[in-house]
N, C-alpha and C positions, 0 to 999 in steps of 0.2 A: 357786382358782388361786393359784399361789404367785407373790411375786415374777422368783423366777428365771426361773418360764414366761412370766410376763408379759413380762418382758425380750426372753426369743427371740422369743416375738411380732412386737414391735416391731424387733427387727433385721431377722426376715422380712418385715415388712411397708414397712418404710422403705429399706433397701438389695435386696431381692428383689424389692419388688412381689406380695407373697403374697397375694391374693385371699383365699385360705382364713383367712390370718392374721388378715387384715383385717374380714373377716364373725366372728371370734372376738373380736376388741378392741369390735366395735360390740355383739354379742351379750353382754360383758361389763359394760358401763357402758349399758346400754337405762336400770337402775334408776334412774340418776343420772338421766338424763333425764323417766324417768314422774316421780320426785322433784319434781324442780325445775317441771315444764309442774304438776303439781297444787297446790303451792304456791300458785304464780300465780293457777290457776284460781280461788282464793277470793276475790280481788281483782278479777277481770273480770266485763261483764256476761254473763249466761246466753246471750246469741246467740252465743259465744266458744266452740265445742265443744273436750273436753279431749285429743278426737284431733289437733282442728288445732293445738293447741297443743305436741301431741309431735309431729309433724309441725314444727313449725318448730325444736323443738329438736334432732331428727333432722339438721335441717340444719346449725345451732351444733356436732353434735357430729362430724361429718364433719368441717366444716370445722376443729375445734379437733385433728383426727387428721391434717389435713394437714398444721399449722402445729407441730407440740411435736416437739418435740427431744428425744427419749430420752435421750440421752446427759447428758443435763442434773441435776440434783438436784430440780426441780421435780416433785411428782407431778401426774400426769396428770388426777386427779379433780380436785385444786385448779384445776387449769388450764382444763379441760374447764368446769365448772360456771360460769364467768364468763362463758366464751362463748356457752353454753347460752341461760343466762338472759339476754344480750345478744341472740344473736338473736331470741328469744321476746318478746320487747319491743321490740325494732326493727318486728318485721309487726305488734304490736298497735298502736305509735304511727303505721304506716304507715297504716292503715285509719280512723285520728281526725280527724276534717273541722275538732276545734275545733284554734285554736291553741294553744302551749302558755299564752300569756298570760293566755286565758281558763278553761285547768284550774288556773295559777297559784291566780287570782281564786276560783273555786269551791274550792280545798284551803282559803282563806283561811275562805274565806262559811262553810265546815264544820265548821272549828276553832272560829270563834268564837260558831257558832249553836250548840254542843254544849258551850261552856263557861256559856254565857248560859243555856241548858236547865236545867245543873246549880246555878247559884246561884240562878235567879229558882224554879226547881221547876213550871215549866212553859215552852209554846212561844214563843221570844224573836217578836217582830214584827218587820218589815222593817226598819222605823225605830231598834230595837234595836240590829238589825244594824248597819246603816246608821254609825248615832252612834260603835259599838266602833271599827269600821275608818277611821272619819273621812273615809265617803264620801257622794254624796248616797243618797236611798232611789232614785231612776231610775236608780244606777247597780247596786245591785243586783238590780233586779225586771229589767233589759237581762240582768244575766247569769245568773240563772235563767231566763230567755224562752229564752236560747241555747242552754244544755244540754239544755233541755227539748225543741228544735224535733227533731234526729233519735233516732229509735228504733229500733234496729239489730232486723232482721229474723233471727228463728230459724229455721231448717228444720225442725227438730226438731217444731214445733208447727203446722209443715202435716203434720209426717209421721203423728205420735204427739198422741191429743184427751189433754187432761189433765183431770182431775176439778173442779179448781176453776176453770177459765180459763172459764166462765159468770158464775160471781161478779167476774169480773175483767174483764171486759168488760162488764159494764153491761148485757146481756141479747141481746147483739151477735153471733152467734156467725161468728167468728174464722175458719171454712171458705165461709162466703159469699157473700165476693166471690171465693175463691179456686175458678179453674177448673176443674170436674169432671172426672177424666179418661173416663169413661162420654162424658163430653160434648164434648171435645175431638176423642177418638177415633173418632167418629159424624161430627164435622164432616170429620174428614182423609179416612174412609172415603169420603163423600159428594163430595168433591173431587179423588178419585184417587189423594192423596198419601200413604195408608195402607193395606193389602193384606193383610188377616190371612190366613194359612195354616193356620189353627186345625183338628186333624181330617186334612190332608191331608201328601202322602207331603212328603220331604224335609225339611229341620231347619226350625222353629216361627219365623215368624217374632217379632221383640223387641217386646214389647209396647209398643204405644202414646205409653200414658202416661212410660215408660222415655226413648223419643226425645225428647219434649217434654219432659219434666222437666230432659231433660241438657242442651237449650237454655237451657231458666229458669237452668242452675245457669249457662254460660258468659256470663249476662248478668251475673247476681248478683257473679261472683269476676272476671271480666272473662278465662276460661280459653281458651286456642287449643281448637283439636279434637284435638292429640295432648294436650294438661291435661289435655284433661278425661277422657280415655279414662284418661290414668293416673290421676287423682285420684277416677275411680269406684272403680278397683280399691284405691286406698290407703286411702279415707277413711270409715268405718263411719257418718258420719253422712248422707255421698252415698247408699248405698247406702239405710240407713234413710228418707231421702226420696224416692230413686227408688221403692221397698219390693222390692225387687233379693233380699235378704239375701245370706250369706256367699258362699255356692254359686253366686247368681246369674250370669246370661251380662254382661256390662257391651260396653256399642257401643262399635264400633271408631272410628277417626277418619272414613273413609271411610264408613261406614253416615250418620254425623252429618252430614257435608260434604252428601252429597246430600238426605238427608232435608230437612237445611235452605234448601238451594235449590229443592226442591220446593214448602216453603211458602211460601217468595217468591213464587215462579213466579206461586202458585196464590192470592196476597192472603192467607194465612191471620195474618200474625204482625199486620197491622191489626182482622184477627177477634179475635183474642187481645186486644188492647187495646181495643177497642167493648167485648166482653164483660166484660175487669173495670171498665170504667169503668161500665157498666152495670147489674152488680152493686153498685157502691161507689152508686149512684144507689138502688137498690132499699133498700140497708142507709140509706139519708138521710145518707151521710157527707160528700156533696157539696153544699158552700153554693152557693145562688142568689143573683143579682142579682151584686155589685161582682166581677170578672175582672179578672185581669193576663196582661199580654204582654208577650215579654221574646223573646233567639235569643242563641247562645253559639256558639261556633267550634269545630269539629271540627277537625283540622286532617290532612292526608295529606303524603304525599312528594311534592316541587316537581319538575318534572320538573329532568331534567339531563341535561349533555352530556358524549358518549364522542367519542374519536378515536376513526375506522373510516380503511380503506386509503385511503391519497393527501393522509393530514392533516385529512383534511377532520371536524368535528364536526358529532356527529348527535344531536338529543333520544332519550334512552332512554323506554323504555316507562313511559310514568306514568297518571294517569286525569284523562281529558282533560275531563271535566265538574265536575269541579272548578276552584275559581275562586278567584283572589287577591282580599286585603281589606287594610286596614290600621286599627291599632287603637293609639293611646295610643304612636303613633308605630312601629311595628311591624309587619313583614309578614309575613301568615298567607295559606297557599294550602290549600283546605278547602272545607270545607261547614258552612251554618247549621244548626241545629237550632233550629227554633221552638216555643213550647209556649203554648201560653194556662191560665191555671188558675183554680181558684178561689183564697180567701182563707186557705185552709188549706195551700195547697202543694200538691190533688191537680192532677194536668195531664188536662188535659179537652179539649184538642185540640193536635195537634203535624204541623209541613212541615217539610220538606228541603228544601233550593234549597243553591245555587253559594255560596261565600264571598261571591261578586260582586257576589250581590241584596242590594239595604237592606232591613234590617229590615221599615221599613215597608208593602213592594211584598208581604207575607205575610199582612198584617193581615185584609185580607177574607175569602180562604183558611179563616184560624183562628176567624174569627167566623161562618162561614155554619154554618144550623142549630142555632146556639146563641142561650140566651137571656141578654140583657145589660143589669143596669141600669147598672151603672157600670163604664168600662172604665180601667183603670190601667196605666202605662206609666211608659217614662225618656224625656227629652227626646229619642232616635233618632224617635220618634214625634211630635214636635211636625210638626203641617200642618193647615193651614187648611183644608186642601179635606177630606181626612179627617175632621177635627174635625165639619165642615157633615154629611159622608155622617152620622154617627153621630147626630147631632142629629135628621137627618129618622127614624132610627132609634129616638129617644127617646131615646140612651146618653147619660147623662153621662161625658162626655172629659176624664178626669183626667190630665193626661200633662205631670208634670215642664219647667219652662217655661226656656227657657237665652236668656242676652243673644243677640239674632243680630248682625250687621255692621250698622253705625248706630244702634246705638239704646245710652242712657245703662245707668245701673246699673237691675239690675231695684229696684222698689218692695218695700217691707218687706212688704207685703200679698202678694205675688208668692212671695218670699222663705218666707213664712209656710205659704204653699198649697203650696210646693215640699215643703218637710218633712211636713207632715202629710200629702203623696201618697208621698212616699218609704217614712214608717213603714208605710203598707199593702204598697205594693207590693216590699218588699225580701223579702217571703216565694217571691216567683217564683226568687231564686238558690237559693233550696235544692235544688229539684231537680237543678241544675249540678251544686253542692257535691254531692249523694251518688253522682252517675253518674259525677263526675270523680273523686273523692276517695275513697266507699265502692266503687264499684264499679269503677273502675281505668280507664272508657271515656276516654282523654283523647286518643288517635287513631284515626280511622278505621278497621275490617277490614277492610273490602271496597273494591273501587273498584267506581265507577261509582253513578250517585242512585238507580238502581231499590233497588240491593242494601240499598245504607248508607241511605238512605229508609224501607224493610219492615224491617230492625235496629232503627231507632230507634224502629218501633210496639213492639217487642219489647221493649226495652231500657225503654219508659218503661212499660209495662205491668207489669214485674218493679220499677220503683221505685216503683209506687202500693202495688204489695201490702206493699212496705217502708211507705211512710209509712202504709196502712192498720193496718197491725198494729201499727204504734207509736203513734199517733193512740187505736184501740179500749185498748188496755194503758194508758194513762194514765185510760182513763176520759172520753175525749170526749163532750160532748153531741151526739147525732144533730140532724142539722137537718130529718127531718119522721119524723110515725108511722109 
């Protein structure tokens, strides 16, 4: 394409609104785009697929076609590739739980563990390290702990087994804990919520595993049901995990909405989570004895008022089982999520209640049929009468201890026991950070506790198989034969 044509282009598409035009400007500069998303891709981790990464750049170059000025002396490839590459690294920094201060800190730990490599001619120590940067050694074994705690989950490798990933897991194998669709789709059959047509007249119904899958994906990306309809059809590594392929049928918004309140209906999204917790049990990846309890804030739209005839105001339609809280001085109207875990991050039991409820009125809830040596917490949990129930229980009651109203400074002894309760149990925010931060959940979908209650079995079932797969990939010790 020459110049000149390129020009008319642009006059048609910017003073005409050319459609046509417009589908040939984007069909011209795609390159620029695959360019720039592959580039990139050498620098991100492999959970990063290089569709989603043209895909965002897709988006940069829309946007850099609505914003240039033809008329201008600038050319449009210089212009375009700035943006590209900005928005492609705007959605990777949006998906990064750590701060920047602490990728700051680890470019640093990099630099100088790779300059210490080369002069000493082998691997620098902590303390190495440590000395170069002029910090203590706890301060970099904290920021290696940090980077290391999430492991961003591929689809790729529930979709597609890879030849080496035995050796790479430690003899673990990586489809495990993750749910059969053979075995899913016998449970839905068995409960009403799935109806094969296989054999008979009329179009086939969408296989199974296809519905469920599309659920896992809207917890994973945090996608509405028109997302995900469209982002089956756009995204080669969707489909590669549904196993859909090109030709495939991809559900509609409407197929999903109902399918998914069927399996409310029917308890299946807390089946979902028993089952991989159950697997992650069978694989030993779940530590016994010491548990943490912890609940975080969902939060919904507060109700509000409209003028209706005569002046008069009326509360609009909101969900009335949700409940106001305050926090760090701050009002939140919402719902808790409770989780209990083990010592690894996995969550091994989880309620829903009102913003309204304290923390602690959930504690039994999360604890019945589970086994407890030591139970850890933040001072919301400090009670005496709780504390006594656990003891008749056997639990050691580790739970962060705060000055109450009359009494002096706590004791250094107190002081001392707070921190080394804190260092265990601050592994219970993680699960927050990735269902807020990696997976986008940071307000309610639904109203009402039944809905947002059988969600969150959903939701926190797709972030165990996240930390499973990150946990197996580094090479975890299992904790039984």
């Amino acid at each position: 394409m020459s110049i000149s044509e390129e020009k008319i282009l642009w006059q048609k598409y910017k003073e005409e609104n050319d459609e046509s035009a417009r589908e040939a400007l984007i069909f011209k500069y795609m390159p620029v785009v695959r360019f720039i998303a592959g580039r990139i891709a050498i620098h991100v981790p492999p959970s990063i697929d290089l569709d989603d990464l043209i895909g965002w750049g897709i988006v940069g170059l829309l946007d850099a076609m609505e914003r240039y000025d033809y008329k201008q002396e600038t050319r449009f490839n210089t212009y375009a590739s700035i943006r590209i590459r900005g928005t492609i690294l705007d959605q990777i920094r949006s998906l990064d739980w750590a701060p920047r201060s602490l990728r700051s800190m680890a470019r640093r730990v990099g630099a100088v563990s790779e300059k210490l490599r080369h002069e000493k001619g082998g691997e620098p120590t902590i303390g190495d390290i440590a000395d170069a940067l002029g910090v203590s050694s706890e301060h970099i074994e904290e920021t290696v702990a940090n980077l290391q705690t999430v492991q961003v989950l591929s689809l790729d490798h529930f979709a597609i087994s890879e030849d080496d990933g035995a050796e790479r897991t430690r003899e673990i194998n990586t489809d495990a804990f993750y749910p059969s669709p053979e075995e899913v789709e016998r449970k839905c059959i068995e409960v009403g919520v799935y109806k094969p047509n296989r054999g008979q007249q009329g179009r086939p119904s969408l296989p199974c595993r296809v519905l469920v899958g599309s659920l896992f994906l809207q917890a994973w990306y945090a996608l509405s049901d028109p997302q995900t309809e469209e982002l089956i059809g756009d995204r080669l590594s969707f489909r590669s995990f549904l196993g859909i392929g090109m030709e495939g049928v991809v559900p509609d918004e409407t197929t999903l909405c109902k399918f998914r309140n069927k399996m409310i209906r029917m308890g299946l999204m807390k089946w979902i989570f028993d089952l991989v917790r159950s697997k992650m049990d069978e694989q030993g990846l779940v530590l016994r004895g010491g548990q943490i309890v912890d609940a975080t804030i969902i939060s919904t739209a507060r109700p509000r008022l409209k003028e209706v005839e005569g002046g008069k105001k009326e509360k609009q339609e909101y969900d009335e089982e949700a409940g106001y809280t305050k926090k760090r001085e701050q009002i939140y109207y919402g719902y808790k999520l409770h989780i209990l875990t083990d010592r690894r991050g996995l969550v091994k039991r989880i309620s829903t209640s009102s913003a309204s409820v304290h923390d602690s009125q959930q504690l039994e809830e999360l604890l019945e049929g589970v086994e407890v040596e030591e139970l850890y917490g933040d001072s919301g949990y400090m009670s005496k009468e709780r504390e006594a129930k656990c003891k008749e229980r056997g639990i050691k009651y580790r739970v962060i201890r705060r000055r109450v109203r009359g009494e002096g400074e706590l004791s250094e002894a107190v002081k001392k026991e707070n921190k080394e309760i804190a260092k265990v149990r601050g592994i219970v925010e993680l699960p927050f950070a990735i269902i807020k931060r990696w997976m986008g959940y940071r307000v309610c979908r639904f109203r009402g506790l039944e809905k947002n209650g059988a969600y969150h079995f959903l939701l926190m079932a797709m972030y165990n198989l996240k930390r499973c797969y990150g946990m197996i990939k580094k090479g975890v010790q299992v904790a039984c034969a």
